[in-house]
C-alpha positions as CSV (number, residue, x, y, z in Angstrom):
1,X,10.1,78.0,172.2
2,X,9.0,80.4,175.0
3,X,7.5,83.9,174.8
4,X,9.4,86.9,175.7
5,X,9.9,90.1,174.9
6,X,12.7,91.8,173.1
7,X,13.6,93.6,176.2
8,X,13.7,90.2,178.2
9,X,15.8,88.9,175.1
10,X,18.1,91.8,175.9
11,X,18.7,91.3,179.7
12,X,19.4,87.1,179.6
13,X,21.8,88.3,176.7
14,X,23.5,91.1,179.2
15,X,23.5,88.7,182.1
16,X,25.5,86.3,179.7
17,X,28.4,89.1,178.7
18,X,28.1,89.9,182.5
19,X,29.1,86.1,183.5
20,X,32.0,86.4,181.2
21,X,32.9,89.8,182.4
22,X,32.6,91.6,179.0
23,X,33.5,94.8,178.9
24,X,31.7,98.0,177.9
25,X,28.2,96.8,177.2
26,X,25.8,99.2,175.3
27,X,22.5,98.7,174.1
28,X,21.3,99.9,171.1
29,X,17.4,100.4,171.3
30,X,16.7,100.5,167.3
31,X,13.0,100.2,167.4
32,X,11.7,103.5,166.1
33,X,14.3,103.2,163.1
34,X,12.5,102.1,159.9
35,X,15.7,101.0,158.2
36,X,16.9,99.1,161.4
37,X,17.3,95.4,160.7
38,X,16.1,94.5,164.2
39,X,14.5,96.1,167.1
40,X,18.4,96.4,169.2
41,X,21.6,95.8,169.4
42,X,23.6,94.5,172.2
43,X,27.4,95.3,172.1
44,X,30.1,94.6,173.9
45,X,34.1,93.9,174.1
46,X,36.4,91.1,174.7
47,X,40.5,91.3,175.4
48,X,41.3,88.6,173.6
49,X,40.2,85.9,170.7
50,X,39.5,83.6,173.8
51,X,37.5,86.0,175.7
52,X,35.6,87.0,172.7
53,X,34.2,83.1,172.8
54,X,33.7,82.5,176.3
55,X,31.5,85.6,175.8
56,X,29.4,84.5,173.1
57,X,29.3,81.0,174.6
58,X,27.6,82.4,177.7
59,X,25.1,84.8,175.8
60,X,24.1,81.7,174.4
61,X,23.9,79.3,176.8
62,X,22.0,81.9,179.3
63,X,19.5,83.1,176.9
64,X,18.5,79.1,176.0
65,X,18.1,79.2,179.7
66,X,16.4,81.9,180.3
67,X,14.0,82.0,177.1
68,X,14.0,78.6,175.4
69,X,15.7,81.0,172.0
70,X,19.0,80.0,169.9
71,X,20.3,81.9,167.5
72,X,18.9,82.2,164.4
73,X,22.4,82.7,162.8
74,X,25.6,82.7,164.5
75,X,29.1,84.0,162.8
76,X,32.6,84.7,163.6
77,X,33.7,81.9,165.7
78,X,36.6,81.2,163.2
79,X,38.6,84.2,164.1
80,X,36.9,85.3,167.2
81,X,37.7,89.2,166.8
82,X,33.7,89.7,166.0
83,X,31.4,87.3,167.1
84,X,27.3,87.8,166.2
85,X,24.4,86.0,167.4
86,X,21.1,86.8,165.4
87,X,18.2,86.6,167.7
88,X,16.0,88.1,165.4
89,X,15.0,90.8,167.6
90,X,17.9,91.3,168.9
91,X,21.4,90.8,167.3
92,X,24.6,90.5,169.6
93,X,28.0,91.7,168.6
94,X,31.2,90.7,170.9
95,X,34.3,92.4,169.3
96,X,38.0,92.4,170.1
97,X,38.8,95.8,170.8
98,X,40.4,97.1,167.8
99,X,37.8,95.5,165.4
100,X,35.1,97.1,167.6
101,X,36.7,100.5,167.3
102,X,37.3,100.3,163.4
103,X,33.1,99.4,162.8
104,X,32.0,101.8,165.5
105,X,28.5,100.2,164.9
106,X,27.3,102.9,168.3
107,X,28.4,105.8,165.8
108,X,27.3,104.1,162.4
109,X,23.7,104.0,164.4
110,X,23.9,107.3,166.4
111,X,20.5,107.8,166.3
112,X,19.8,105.2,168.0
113,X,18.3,105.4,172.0
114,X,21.9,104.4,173.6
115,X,22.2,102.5,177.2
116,X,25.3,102.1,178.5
117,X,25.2,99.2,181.2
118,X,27.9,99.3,184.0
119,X,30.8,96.9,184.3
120,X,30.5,95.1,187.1
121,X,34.0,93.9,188.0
């Protein structure tokens, strides 16, 4: 295991949506919530069930890279429309579209400091 910080954590885990070209990234910076169940939130969107894996896939495989971490807990791989990697820390959601729209986790946690990162295709 390697040390990082939550913030390092968070840019392996946007590099990984990046190499998969996932769409609409935001970062939820939870910290100074005391009912938060981790310090952020990375969240992003896939086109399709395929797209939704390759994405998590590559958040994993570049933040083993990058920091030595696996996921604590993994879920949704059986029907791909919401995919989560628990990091702890940090806690991943890749969502089809629709699904992400219908949870609206960036509403649900409005009050949280909000970073929209830049798609970059």
């Amino acid at each position: 295991m390697t040390d990082y910080s939550p913030r390092a954590l968070v840019d392996s885990i946007v590099e990984g949506i990046q190499e998969k070209k996932g769409i609409n990234i935001v970062v939820l910076d939870l910290s100074s919530i005391d009912s938060a169940v981790s310090s952020y939130f990375v969240v992003c969107e896939g086109n399709s069930s395929t797209h939704v894996d390759s994405i998590a896939d590559s958040v994993e495989e570049v933040v083993r890279l990058k920091t030595g971490e696996k996921p604590f807990h993994s879920e949704g791989y059986d029907t791909s429309q919401w995919i989560i990697h628990d990091y702890v820390d940090v806690v991943v959601h890749v969502f089809q579209k629709q699904v992400r729209h219908y949870y609206d986790l960036e509403e649900l946690w409005s009050d949280a400091v909000r970073t929209d990162v830049e798609n970059i295709f």
